[in-house]
C-alpha positions in Angstrom: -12.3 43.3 -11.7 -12.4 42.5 -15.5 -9.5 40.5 -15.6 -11.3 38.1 -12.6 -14.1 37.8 -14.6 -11.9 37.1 -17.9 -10.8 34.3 -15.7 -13.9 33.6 -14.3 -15.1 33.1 -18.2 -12.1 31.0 -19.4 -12.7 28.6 -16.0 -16.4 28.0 -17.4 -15.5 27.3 -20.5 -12.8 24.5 -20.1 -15.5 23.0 -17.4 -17.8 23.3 -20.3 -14.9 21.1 -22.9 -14.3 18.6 -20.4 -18.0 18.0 -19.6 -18.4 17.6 -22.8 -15.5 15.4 -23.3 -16.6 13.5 -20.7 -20.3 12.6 -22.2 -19.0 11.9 -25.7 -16.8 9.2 -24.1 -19.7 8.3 -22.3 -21.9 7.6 -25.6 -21.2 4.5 -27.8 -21.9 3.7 -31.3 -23.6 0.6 -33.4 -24.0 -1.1 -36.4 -27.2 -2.5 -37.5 -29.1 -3.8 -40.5 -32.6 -1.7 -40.9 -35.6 -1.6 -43.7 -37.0 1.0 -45.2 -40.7 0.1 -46.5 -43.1 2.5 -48.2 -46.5 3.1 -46.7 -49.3 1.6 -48.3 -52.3 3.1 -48.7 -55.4 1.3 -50.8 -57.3 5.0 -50.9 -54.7 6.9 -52.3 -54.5 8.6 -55.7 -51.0 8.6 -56.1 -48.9 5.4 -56.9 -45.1 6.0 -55.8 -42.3 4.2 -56.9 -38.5 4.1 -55.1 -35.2 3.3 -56.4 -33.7 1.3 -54.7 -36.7 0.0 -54.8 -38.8 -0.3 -51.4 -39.0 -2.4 -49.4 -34.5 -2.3 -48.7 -32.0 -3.1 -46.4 -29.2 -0.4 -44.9 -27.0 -0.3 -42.6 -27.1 2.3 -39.9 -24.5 3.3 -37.5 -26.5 4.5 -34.1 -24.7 6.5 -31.6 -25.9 7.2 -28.1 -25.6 6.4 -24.5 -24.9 3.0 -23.1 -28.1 2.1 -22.0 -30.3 3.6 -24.8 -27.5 1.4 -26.8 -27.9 -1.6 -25.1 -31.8 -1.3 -25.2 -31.9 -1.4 -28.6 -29.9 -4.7 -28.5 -31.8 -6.6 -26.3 -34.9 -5.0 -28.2 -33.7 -6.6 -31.2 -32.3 -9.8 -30.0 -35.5 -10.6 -28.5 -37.5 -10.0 -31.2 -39.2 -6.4 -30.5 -37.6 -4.4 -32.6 -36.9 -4.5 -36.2 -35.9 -1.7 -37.1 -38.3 -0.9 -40.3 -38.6 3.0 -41.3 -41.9 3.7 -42.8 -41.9 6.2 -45.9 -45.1 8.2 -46.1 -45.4 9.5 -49.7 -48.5 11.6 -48.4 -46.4 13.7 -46.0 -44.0 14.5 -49.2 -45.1 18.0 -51.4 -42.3 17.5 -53.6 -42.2 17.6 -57.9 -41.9 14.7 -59.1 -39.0 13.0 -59.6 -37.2 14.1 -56.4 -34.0 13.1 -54.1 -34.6 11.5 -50.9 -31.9 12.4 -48.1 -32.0 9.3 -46.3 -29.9 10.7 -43.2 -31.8 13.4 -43.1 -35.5 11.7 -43.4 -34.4 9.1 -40.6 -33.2 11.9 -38.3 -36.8 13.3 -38.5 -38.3 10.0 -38.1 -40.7 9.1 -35.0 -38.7 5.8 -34.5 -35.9 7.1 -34.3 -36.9 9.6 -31.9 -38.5 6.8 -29.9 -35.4 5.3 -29.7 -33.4 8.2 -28.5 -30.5 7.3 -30.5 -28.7 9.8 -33.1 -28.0 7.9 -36.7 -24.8 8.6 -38.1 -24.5 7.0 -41.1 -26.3 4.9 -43.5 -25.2 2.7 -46.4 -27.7 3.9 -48.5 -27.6 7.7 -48.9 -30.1 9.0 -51.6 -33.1 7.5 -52.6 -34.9 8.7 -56.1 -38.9 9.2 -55.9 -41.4 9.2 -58.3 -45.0 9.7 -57.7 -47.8 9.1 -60.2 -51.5 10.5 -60.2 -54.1 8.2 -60.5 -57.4 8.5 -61.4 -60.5 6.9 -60.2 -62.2 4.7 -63.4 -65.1 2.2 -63.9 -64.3 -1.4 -63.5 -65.5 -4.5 -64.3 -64.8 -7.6 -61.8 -63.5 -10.7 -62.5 -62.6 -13.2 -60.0 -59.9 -15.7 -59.5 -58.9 -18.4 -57.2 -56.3 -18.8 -54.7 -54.3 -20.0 -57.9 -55.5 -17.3 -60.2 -57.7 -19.2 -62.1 -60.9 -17.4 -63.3 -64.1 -18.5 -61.7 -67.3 -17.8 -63.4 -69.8 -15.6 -61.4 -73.1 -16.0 -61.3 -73.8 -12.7 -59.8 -72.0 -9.7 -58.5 -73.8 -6.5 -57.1 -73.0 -4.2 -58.0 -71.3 -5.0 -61.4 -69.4 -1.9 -62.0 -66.5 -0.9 -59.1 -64.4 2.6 -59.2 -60.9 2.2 -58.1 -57.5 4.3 -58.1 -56.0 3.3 -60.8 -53.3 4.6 -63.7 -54.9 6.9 -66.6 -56.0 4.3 -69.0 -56.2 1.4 -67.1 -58.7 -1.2 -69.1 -58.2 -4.4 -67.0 -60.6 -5.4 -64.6 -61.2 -4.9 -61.0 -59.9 -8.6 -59.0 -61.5 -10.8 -56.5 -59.3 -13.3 -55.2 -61.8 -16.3 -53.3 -60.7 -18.6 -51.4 -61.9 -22.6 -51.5 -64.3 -21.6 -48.0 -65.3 -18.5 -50.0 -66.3 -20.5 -52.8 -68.2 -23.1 -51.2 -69.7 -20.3 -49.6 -70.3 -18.2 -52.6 -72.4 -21.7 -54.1 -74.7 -21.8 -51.2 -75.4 -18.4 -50.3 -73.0 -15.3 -51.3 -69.9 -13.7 -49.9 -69.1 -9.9 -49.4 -65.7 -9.2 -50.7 -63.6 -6.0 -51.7 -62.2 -5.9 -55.6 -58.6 -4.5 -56.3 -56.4 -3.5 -59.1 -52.5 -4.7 -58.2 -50.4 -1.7 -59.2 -47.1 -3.8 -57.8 -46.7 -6.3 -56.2 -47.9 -5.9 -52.5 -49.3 -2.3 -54.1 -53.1 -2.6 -54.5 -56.2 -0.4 -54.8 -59.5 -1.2 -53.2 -63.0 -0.5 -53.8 -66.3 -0.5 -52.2 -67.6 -4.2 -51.0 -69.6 -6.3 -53.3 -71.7 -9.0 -53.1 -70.7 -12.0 -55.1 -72.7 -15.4 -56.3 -71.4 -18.2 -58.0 -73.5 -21.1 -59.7 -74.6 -23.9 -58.0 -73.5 -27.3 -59.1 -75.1 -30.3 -57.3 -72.1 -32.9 -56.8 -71.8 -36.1 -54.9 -69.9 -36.3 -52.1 -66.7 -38.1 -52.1 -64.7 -38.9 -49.3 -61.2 -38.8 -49.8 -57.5 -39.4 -48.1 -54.9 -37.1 -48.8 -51.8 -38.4 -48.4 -48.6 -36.4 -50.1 -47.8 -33.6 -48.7 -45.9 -30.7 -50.7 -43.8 -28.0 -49.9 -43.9 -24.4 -51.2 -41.3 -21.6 -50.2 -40.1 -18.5 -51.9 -37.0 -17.7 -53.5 -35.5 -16.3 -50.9 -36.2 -19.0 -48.9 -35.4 -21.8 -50.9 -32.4 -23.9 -50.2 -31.7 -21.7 -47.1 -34.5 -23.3 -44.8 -36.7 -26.6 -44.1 -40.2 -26.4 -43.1 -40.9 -29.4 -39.7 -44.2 -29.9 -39.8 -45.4 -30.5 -36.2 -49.1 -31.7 -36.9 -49.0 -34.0 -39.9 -51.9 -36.4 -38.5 -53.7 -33.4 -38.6 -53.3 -32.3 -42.2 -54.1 -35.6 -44.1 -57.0 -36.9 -41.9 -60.2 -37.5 -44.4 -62.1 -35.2 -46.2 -65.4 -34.5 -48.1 -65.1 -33.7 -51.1 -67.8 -32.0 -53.5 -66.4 -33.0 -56.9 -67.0 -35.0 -60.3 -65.8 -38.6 -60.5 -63.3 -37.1 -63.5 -62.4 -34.4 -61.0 -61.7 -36.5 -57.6 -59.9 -38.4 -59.4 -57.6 -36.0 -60.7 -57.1 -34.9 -57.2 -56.6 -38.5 -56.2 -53.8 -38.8 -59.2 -52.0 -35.8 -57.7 -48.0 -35.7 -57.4 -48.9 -33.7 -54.1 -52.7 -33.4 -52.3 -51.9 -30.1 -50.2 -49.3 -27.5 -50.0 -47.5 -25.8 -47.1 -46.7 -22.2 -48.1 -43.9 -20.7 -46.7 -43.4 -17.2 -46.9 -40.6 -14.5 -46.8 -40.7 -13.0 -43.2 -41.5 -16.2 -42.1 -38.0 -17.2 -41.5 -37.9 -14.0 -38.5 -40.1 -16.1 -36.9 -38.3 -18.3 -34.1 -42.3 -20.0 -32.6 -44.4 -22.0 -34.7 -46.3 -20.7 -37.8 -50.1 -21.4 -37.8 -51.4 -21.1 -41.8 -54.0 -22.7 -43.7 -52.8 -25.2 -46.5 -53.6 -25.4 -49.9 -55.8 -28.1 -51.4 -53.8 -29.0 -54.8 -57.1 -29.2 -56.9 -56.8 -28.9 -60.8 -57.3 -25.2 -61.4 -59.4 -25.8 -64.7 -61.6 -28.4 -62.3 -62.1 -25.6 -59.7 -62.8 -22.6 -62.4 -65.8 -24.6 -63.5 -66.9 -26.0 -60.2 -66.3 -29.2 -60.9 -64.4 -30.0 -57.0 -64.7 -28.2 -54.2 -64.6 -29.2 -50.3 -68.2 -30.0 -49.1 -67.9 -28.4 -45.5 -66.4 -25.0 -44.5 -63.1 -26.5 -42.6 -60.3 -24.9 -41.9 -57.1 -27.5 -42.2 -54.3 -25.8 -40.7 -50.6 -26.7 -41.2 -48.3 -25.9 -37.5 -44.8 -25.8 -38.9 -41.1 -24.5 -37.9 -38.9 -22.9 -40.7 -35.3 -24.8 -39.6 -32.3 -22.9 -41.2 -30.0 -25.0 -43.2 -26.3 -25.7 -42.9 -24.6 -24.1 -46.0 -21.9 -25.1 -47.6 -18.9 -22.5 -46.9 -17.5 -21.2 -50.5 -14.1 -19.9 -51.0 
């Protein structure tokens, strides 16, 4: 009797080792390029830093069953997936500086659960965090063009903002108004939300104040833009063109608000508006809808010397087009 269910033990377990066998022949692995971002958070009270620092590329090697594999290809090739892990500093309890297991963070990671894929491996292994306490301090606000140049308020309410910021922080709180909130801000007021830049793309926000800026009675002046200019990041530079698909649209005549020194200024222009391209923009296959930029002079605009005379959106339709490049040995 024992030695039939020694037998009996020994047939289960080779069925067992072939089954097995079987489905890890069944599953297949692949390669892909991912991005691991940091959550951003305008509220928070801790600033956190990575190196490498965030957001980065890494390749990850998926394993998993044919289908689940395949899904994740057609996910990607059609645009629906891209593959961007989301670090959330205020799920970590950790002393600062720590060690970040990347294998082991993604393994845990609600996309990658979603996906129902196991991740092998991934190029970048470790990644160092450091997380800094902020503190919440007084501020006053100053705000800025599009360009960053200052623009002289007339009123804000109220005056004083608190914000997140680091211990000892004596700049001021930022505004950032566009040309319609300007001409908006001269006739009435606009409601806007100040910030202090900790990074770049890294900003903390406080309460909503109400801003005024002088009025300055000017003459209207009708105007025809004519040179367009192009404006792309680094990374995009020399890799892409921009096709402009409505350019009718963008230099039809304007109204201007502006001195005669100031329109003509703007008239004397090496470029009347800019098309901004940004980075990202090039994972875009469709057409990119953005508002251009009127190419005023910043010191004209600061003292409200030009400005547009309606509220009117002028928006550029474009393509990014990749460029051939030159093979190097």
């Amino acid at each position: 009797m024992g030695e039939r269910i020694k037998k009996y033990a020994i047939v289960v377990f080779l069925t067992f080792l072939v089954w097995a066998w079987a489905f890890n022949e069944l599953e297949s692995t692949i390669t892909r390029s991912a991005t691991l971002v940091l959550s951003k958070n305008t509220n928070s009270d801790i600033f956190v830093t990575l190196d490498p620092q965030a957001p980065f590329e890494m390749n990850l090697q998926f394993k998993g069953t044919p289908d689940k594999i395949t899904d994740l290809i057609n996910r990607i090739d059609a645009g629906q997936e891209d593959l961007e892990f989301k670090f959330n500093p205020e799920n970590e309890k950790k002393a600062s500086p720590y060690t970040l297991d990347v294998l082991e963070f993604l393994g845990d990671h609600s996309k990658r659960r979603k996906l129902e894929l196991d991740i092998l491996t991934s190029s970048v292994e470790f990644v160092t965090v450091r997380v800094e306490k902020l503190v919440k301090v007084p501020l006053n606000i100053k705000c800025v063009d599009e360009n960053g140049a200052e623009i002289k308020a007339e009123n804000i309410e109220p005056s004083i903002v608190h914000i997140y910021a680091r211990d000892g922080y004596t700049g001021d709180a930022t505004v950032v108004l566009s040309d319609r909130d300007i001409t908006a801000a001269m006739k009435d007021y606009v409601i806007r939300k100040p910030f202090v830049e900790l990074a770049p793309n890294d900003r903390r926000v406080g309460e909503q104040v109400r801003i005024v800026l002088p009025s300055v009675d000017l003459p209207d002046s009708p105007v025809q833009p004519t040179r367009i200019g192009y404006s792309m990041s680094e990374n995009l530079r020399g890799k892409y063109k921009i096709e402009v698909q409505n350019k009718s649209d963008i230099v039809r005549a304007l109204v201007l608000k502006a001195t005669a020194d100031a329109l003509e200024t703007y008239k004397s222009q090496q470029v009347h508006i800019f098309i901004v391209a940004l980075d990202g923009d090039e994972k875009n296959d469709g057409i990119i809808t953005r508002a251009v930029k009127f190419n005023f002079s910043l010191d004209d605009v600061a003292n409200g010397r030009i400005r547009l005379a309606k509220d009117e959106p002028r928006e550029a339709k474009f393509k990014l087009v990749k460029l051939p490049q030159t093979p190097t040995d």
